[in-house]
VOLO-881624 format. One record per residue (C-alpha): x, y, z; residue in three letters. Coordinates in steps of 0.05 Angstrom, whole numbers, plus 5000, padded with zeros to 4 digits. Layout:
N
XYZALA
...
end
This chain:
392
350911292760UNK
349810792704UNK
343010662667UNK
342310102614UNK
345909652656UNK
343108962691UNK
347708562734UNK
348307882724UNK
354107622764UNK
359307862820UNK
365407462835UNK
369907612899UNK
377207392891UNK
380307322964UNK
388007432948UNK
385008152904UNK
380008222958UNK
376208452894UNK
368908412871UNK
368408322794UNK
361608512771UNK
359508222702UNK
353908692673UNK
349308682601UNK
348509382571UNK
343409712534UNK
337309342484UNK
344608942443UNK
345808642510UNK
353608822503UNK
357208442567UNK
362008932611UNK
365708812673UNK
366909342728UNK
371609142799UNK
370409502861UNK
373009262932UNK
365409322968UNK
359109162939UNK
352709562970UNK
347209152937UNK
340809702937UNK
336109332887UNK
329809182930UNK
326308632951UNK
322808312894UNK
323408052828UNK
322608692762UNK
322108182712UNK
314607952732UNK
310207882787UNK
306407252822UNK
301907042779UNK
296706492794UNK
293206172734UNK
287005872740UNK
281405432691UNK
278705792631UNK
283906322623UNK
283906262553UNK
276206282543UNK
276906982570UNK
274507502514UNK
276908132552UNK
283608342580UNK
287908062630UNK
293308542666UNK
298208442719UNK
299609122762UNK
307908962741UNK
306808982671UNK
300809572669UNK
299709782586UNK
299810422580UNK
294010472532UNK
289610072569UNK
282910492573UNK
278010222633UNK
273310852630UNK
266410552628UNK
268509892627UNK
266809312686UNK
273709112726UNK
274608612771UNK
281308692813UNK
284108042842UNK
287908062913UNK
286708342969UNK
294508722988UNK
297309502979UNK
296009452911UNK
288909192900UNK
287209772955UNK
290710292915UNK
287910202846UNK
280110022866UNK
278210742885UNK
283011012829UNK
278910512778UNK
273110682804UNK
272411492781UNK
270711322714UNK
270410522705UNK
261910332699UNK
263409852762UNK
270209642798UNK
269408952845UNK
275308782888UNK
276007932891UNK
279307732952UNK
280107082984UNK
280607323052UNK
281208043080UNK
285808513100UNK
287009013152UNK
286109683122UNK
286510283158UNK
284911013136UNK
290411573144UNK
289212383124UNK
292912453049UNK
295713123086UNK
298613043150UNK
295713693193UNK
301313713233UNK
306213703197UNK
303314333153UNK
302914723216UNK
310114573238UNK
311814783173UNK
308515473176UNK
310915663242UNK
317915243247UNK
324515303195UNK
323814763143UNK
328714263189UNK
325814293244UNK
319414163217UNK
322313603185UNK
325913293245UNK
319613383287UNK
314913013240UNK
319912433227UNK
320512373289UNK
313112293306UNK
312011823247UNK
317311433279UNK
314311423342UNK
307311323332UNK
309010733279UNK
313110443335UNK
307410473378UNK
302510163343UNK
306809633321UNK
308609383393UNK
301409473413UNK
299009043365UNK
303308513382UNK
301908573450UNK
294708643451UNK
292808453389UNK
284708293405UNK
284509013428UNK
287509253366UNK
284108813311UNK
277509023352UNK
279009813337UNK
281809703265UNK
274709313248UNK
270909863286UNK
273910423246UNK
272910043186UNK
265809933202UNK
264710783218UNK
266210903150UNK
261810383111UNK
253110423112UNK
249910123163UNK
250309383162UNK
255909293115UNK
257808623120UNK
264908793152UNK
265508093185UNK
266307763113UNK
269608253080UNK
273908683127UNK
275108243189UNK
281807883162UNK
283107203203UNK
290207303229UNK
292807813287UNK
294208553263UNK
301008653236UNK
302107843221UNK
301908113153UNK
302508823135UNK
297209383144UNK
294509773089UNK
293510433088UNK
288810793048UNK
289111553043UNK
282811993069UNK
278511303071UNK
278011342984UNK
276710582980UNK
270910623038UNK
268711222998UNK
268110882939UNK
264910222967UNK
259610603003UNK
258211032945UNK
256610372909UNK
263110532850UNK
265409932875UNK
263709302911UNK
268608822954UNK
267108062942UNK
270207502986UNK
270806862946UNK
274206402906UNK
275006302833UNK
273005742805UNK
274105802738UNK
274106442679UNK
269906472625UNK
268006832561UNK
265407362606UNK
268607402662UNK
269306982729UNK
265306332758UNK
265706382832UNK
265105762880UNK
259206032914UNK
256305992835UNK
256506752828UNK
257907032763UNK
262607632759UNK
261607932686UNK
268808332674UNK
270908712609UNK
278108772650UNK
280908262693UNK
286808532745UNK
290608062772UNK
294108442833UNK
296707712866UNK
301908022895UNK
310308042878UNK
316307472874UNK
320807612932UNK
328407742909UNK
332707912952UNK
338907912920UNK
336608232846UNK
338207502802UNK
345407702816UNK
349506992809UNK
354407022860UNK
360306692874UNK
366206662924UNK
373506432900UNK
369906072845UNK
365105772879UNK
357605922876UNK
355006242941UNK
348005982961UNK
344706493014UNK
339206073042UNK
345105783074UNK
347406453100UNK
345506753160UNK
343607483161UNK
349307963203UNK
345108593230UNK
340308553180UNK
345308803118UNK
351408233108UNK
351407573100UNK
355207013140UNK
362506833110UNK
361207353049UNK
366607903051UNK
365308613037UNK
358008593010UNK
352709043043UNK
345408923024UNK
339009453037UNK
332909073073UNK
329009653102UNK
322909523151UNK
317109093138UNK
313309483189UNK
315310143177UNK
318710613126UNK
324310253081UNK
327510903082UNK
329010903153UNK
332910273157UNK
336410443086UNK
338611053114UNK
341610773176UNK
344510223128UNK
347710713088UNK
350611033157UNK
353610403181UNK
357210263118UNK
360910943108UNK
362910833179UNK
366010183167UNK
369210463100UNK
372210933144UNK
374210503197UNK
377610043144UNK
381110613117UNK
383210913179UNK
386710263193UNK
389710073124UNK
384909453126UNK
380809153067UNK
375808583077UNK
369908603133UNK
367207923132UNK
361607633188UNK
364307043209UNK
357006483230UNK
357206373301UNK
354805553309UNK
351905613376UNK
346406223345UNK
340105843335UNK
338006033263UNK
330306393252UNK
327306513189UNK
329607123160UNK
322507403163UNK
317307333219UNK
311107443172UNK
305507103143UNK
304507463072UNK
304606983017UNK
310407352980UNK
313707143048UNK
312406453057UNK
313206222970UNK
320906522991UNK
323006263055UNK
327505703022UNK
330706262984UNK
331906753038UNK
338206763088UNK
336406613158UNK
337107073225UNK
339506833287UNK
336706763363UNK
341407253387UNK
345207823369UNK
348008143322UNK
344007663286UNK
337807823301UNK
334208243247UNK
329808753284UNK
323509103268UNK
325509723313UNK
328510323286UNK
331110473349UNK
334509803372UNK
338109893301UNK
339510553314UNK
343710453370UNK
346209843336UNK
349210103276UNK
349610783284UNK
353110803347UNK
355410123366UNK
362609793356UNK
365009613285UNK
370009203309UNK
365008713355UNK
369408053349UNK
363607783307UNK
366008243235UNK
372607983220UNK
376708543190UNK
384808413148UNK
388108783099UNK
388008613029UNK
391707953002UNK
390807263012UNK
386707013081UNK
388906713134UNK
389105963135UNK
385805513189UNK
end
């Protein structure tokens, strides 16, 4: 385990069957190269450097502070002070009712709503299983349930997804006063799960919009100004702290430059091989957990499937595990979701095929079967020992 160190390039030889990995060390920025024969890429799904970050008229005529939820100062005080917190994601969700214990008034700005959905902070269960179960057991029983019951809701939504987005607006509308407007600000205008679902724990952002700590607004900006925002509708918003929580830059592959033999590898021309290689790219494994369920579970199983085929290379004094595209796959978009972090990225982003083992699925137990216990060797991963490729 190395700290200090960013990767800025990776370069596969085919007669070493070697990855060279340029990195940049520590604040000087000293340059270091390490060689390994796989590369397990683990570094997420969006961009550390900064987030997405509208701008919009009158920034500058702004006389209090602007903050982006990637690049939070640590001194920043808000304790009595107005906030406005733009977006309308995990993160806007997550930091209104936080704000809202000691700011003098926390407003939520959204353009158009979410799905938000209220789960217990402590999982009864679970603490029950614990008290009368040994510890893995326990554990094993609640993952499993979690598993299940996200499963479940998942492939009821998309089945029946009037149903659903009628009982997700219901609950939300339980938990608010009587006569909350919950059509404007909680009835978002797509199908559950077309974007992701956020969860609030024990209901804390109802609790603090009913208790009046904070209000939800559904507008749009139309410009800032010395005191805070100008709405379209003409509303003023008076803000002492402005939040921008716009949401992330998708990144899938960490601002790694790659390149193959010397020649740079674009991946929007790749096609994504079970969800974790790349078409024609030898011996690189990347971790895309679930966009519908808990990363962990598909890291885990991604982690799985590569120490098998480590194994299986071993075994078999082999070297290179390359997918090789199948042309008669119709190619998808790698993701099947609306989110605007989604959509600014799809020219970026590998594709999936029609079929499989192309297909990337959103089913922990599909996957499960698929790389835990299906074949390695499935005439689709082409596997040879180390030294120069076969021609033709």
């Amino acid at each position: 385990m190395r700290y200090g160190h960013r990767v800025l390039r990776a370069d596969w030889s085919s007669a070493e069957a070697r990855w060279t990995v340029e990195v940049e060390q520590g604040a000087a920025g000293e340059r270091r190269r390490f060689s390994c024969r796989f590369l397990h890429l683990c570094s997420g799904y969006y961009r550390y450097a900064q987030g997405h970050r509208p701008t919009w008229p009158g920034e500058a005529d702004f006389r209090g502070t602007l903050v982006h939820p990637q690049a939070w100062p640590e001194a920043l005080d808000h304790a009595g002070k107005r906030v406005v917190v733009i977006g309308s994601g995990a993160t806007a969700v997550t930091l209104v009712p936080e704000l809202a214990k000691t700011a003098a008034q926390v407003t939520l700005l959204q353009r158009s709503p979410t799905y938000v959905v209220t789960l217990p902070a402590r999982d009864a269960l679970a603490e029950w299983l614990k008290r009368h179960l040994p510890p893995m057991w326990a554990y094993r029983l609640v993952r499993l349930k979690n598993i299940a019951l996200g499963m479940f809701f998942f492939r009821l939504a998309r089945r029946r997804p009037a149903q659903v987005r009628a009982r997700l607006v219901g609950l939300v509308r339980r938990q608010l006063p009587a006569g909350y407007d919950v059509a404007t600000h909680f009835t978002p205008r797509y199908k559950p799960w077309d974007q992701r679902v956020c969860v609030v724990p024990d209901g804390d952002l109802f609790q603090a919009v009913g208790s009046g700590r904070a209000e939800v607004v559904t507008d749009q900006i139309e410009r800032f100004n010395a005191g805070g925002l100008r709405l379209a509708s003409g509303r003023q918003l008076d803000a002492d702290i402005v939040v921008t929580a716009t949401g992330l830059q998708l990144n899938l592959l960490g601002d790694v430059a790659f390149h193959l033999d010397g020649e740079r590898c674009d991946f929007s021309q790749r096609m994504a091989y079970k969800g974790m290689m790349f078409s024609g790219v030898p011996n690189l494994v990347y971790t895309f957990g679930y966009t519908n369920a808990s990363w962990t579970l598909k890291a885990d199983l991604t982690s799985d499937y590569l120490c098998r085929l480590l194994r299986h290379l071993q075994r078999h004094g082999l070297a290179v595990a390359t997918p090789q595209a199948d042309p008669a796959v119709a190619p998808r978009p790698f993701l099947d979701f609306s989110s605007g972090y989604v959509l600014r990225a799809l020219d970026q982003l590998p594709r999936q095929g029609a079929a499989k083992p192309w297909r990337l699925y959103q089913n922990y137990l599909l996957d499960l079967l698929t790389l835990r216990h299906g074949r390695l060797d499935d005439g689709t991963l082409a596997l040879r020992p180390a030294g120069p490729p076969p021609r033709g």
